[in-house]
N, C-alpha and C positions, 0 to 999 in steps of 0.2 A: 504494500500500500504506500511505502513512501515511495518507494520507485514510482509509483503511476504519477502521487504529486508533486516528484520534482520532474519528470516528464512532461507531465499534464500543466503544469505552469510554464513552462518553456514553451510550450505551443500554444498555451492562451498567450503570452508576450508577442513570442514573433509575429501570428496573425493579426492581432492588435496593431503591430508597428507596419505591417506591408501594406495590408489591405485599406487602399488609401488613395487617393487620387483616382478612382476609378470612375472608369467612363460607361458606369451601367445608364441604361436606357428604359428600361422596365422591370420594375421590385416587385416582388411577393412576400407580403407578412402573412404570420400564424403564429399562433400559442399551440404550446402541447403540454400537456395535464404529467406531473408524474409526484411522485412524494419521496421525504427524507425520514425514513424510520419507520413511518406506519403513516399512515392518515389523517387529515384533520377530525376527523369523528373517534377517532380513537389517541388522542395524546391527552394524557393523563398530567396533574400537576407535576407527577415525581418523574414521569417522561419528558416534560416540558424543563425542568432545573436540568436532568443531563443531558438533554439534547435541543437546545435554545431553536433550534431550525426544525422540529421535526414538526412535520407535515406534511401538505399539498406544498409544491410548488410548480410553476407555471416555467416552461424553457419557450422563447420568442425569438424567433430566428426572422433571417432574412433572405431571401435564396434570387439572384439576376439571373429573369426567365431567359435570357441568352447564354450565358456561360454556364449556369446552373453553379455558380459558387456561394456559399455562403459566406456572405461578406461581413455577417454579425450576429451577434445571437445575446441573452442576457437571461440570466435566472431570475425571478421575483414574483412576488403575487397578480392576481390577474386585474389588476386597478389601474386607476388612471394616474399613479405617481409613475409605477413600472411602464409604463406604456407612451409616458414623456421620454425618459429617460433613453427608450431602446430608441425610439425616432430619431429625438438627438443624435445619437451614434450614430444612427445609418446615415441621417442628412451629412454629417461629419466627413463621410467616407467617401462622399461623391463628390461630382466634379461639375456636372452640367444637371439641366432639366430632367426629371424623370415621370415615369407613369408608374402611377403604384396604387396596388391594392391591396387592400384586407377584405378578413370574411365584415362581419355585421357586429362586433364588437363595438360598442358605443363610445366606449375612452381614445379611440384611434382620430376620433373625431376634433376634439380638441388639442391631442398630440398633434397630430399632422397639423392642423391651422395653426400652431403655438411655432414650431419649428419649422415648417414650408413657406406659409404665408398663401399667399396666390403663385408662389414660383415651382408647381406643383400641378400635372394632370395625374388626379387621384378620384378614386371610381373603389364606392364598396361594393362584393356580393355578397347577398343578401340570402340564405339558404332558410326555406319554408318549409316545415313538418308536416306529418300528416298529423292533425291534433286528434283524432279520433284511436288513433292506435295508441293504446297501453307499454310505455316505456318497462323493461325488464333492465335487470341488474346486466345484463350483457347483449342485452340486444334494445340500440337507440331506436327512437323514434326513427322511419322513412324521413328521405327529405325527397320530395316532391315536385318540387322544383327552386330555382334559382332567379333573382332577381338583381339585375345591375343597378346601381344607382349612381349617377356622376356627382359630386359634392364639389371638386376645385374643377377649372380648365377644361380642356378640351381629349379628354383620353379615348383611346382609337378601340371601340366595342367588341373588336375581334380581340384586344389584347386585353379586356379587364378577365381577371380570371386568378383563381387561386390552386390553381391543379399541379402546378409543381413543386409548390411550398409543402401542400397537402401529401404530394406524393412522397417526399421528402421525410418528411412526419412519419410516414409508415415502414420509408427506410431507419431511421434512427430507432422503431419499436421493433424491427426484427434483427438487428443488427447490431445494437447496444442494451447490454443486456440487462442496465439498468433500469429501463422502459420497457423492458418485455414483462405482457399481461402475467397477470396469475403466477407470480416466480417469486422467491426470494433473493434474488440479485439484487435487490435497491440499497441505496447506501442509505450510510448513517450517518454522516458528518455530511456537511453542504461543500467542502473542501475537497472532498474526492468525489463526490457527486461533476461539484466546476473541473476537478482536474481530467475526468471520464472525457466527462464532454466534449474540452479543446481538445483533448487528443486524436473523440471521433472525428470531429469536426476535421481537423489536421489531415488524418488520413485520408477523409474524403475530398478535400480540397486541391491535395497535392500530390498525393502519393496511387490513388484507383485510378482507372481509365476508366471516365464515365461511357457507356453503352453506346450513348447515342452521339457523342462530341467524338469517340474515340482518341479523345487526350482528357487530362484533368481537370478537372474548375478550374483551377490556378493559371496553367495555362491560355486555354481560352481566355480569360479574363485581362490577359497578359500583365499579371503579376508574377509570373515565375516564364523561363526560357526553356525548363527541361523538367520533364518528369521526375519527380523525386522517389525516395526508395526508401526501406527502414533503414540502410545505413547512414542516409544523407541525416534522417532525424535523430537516430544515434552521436552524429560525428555535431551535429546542433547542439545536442543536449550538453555532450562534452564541452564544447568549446565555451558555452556557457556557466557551465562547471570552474573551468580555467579563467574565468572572469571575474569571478566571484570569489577565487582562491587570489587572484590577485589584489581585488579589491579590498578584502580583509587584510 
């Protein structure tokens, strides 16, 4: 476990420091549900003294329907503080005009006008239940259909859409094995929960050859010139190691 978090923070840093000046053209936000220890409905006073994070908590990514990189992401609850905060970042990371959506979350709403302004074609979908079907502990409501809604500018109706964020979503639940349903993988500390994450994130970014790019995110996005390997993030972590021995 400390290897993952001194791994796992090396790769939250670097990502942090690259992903930057980018010239994305069209964003996709979502939240994805997972928890630190057990559940909100189940943390107890004496769970709550040794494990100050334990509960729900919400991961908010951000994934350029071009390149498919994820340029950001942020752990926090599903409110309108966490949901300033990640925009901020992402507006941070860009460079020019973008188009961007989220699903029908209502706090996106004043985040993006707080941090955008009008310098923003931003378009929510709006996903419709069927209200007559009875919700089960493992099977959601239908959704029924889907509704566009334009809120800033002028964004292009073919391109409002959240299917790769979402798709995305379903990679990091079969893939990392802290999100996977029904399991005892989740973590316990919010520190190696963050450290999981950049790592996944890391590896998907720079090191997979995504399917349909047939090179990395990182690439595509032309933050990186060459496919990366587990050595390159080995000889990273080190050199980073040698940094730190210096700096003490």
């Amino acid at each position: 476990m400390r290897l993952l978090s001194e791994v796992g923070s090396v790769c939250a840093d670097y990502q942090d420091r690259v992903l930057r000046n980018l010239k994305s053209r069209r964003i996709q936000l979502d939240e994805l549900w997972g928890f630190l220890y057990c559940k909100d409905k189940n943390v107890t006073p004496a769970i709550a003294a040794k494990y100050p994070c334990a509960g729900d908590v919400w991961l908010w990514s951000a994934i350029d329907a071009d390149s498919k990189l994820i340029l950001a992401w942020t752990l926090g609850e599903r409110n309108a503080t966490t949901a300033r905060h990640f925009v901020d970042d992402v507006a941070q990371r860009l460079t020019s005009r973008i188009q961007l959506t989220t699903d029908g979350h209502k706090v996106y709403l004043n985040a993006v006008e707080d941090v955008f302004g009008a310098e923003i074609d931003y378009a929510m979908l709006v996903k419709n239940y069927e209200s007559t079907q009875k919700e089960t502990r493992y099977g959601p409501a239908k959704c029924v259909s889907c509704e566009s809604k334009v809120i800033t500018g002028n964004p292009d109706p073919k391109h409002i859409s959240t299917s790769y964020v979402e798709r995305h979503n379903w990679t990091v639940r079969t893939s990392m094995r802290r999100y996977t349903r029904l399991s005892n993988g989740f973590s316990r500390k919010i520190e190696n929960h963050t450290a999981a994450i950049a790592l996944n994130y890391f590896a998907y970014n720079f090191i997979q050859i995504h399917r349909t790019l047939r090179t990395s995110p990182a690439m595509a996005a032309g933050v990186t010139d060459h496919l990366w390997s587990v050595a390159d993030l080995v000889a990273l972590w080190e050199s980073e190691e040698r940094r730190l021995e210096r700096a003490a």
